[in-house]
C-alpha positions in Angstrom: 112.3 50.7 87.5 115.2 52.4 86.4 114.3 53.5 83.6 111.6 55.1 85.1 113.0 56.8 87.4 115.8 58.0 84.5 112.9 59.2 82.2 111.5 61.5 84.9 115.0 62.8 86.1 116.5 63.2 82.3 114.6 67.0 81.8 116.4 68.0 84.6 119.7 66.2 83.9 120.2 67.7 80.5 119.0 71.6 82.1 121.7 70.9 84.5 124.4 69.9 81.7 123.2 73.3 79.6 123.7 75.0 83.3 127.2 74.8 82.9 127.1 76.0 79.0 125.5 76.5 75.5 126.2 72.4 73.9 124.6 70.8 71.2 122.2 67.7 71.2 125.8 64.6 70.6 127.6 67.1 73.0 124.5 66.3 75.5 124.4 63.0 75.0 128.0 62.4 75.6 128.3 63.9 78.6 125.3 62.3 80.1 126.5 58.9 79.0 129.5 59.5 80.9 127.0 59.0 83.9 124.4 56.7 82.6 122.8 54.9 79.8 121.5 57.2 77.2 120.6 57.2 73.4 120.6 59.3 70.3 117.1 58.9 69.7 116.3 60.0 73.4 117.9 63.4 73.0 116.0 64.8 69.9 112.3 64.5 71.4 113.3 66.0 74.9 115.1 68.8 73.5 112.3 69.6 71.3 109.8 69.6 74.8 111.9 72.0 76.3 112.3 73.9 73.7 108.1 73.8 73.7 108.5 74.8 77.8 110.8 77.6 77.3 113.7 76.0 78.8 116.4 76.0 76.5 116.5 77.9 73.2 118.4 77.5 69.8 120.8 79.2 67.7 122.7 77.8 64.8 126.6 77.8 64.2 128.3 77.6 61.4 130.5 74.4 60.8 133.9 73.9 58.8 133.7 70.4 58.7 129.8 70.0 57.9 126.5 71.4 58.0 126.1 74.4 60.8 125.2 73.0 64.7 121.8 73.3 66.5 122.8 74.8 70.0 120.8 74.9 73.0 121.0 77.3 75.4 119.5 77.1 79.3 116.8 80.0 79.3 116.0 82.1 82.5 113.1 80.2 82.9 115.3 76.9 82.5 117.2 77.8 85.1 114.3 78.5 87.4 112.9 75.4 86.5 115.9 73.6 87.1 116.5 74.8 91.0 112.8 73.8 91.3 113.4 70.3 89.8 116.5 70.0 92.3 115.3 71.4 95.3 111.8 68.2 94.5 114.5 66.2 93.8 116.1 66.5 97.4 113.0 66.4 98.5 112.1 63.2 97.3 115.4 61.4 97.6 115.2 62.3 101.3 112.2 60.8 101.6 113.0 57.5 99.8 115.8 57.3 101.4 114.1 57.6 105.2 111.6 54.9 104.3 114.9 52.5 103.4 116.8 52.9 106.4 113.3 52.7 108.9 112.6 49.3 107.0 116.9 48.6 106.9 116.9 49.0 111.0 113.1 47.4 111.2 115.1 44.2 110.5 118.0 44.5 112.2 116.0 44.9 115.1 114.3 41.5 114.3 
């Protein structure tokens, strides 16, 4: 179930991570892992869908110590997207979270 619920969360986890600056893909990845469990391979195919939505959008930067970067960078519609995903996110935690604690106090009453 958790993985699940990561894989529909991760779009907006990674918009919210370019919220708070231009990064590239490892940069991404790193932070996120900081939080949870993410891979290499995960990062490549998302970025590329948001790039497809109009989320995030890419510039290159030249490198001294290899080949130049691939940085993303949260568009306006990103950022729209992103206080939409939040605000359903709320939404549904609250929810979740009111159908625990009915069936929680359902049994204490028991």
């Amino acid at each position: 179930m958790k993985t699940q619920l990561k894989k529909g969360a991760l779009d907006m986890c990674v918009l919210a991570v370019l919220a708070q600056g231009d990064s590239y893909a490892w940069a991404i990845v790193n932070q996120l892992a900081a939080s949870m469990e993410i891979s290499d391979g995960t990062i490549y195919p998302l970025m590329r869908r948001l790039q497809d939505e109009n989320w995030v959008s890419t510039y290159l930067v030249e490198s001294s110590s290899g080949p130049s970067r691939k940085y993303y960078r949260l568009t306006d519609a990103g950022l729209e997207s992103l206080g939409q995903m939040r605000q359903e996110w709320n939404e549904f935690v609250t929810e979740v979270e009111g159908v625990l604690n009915a069936a929680h106090n359902g049994r204490e009453r028991e």
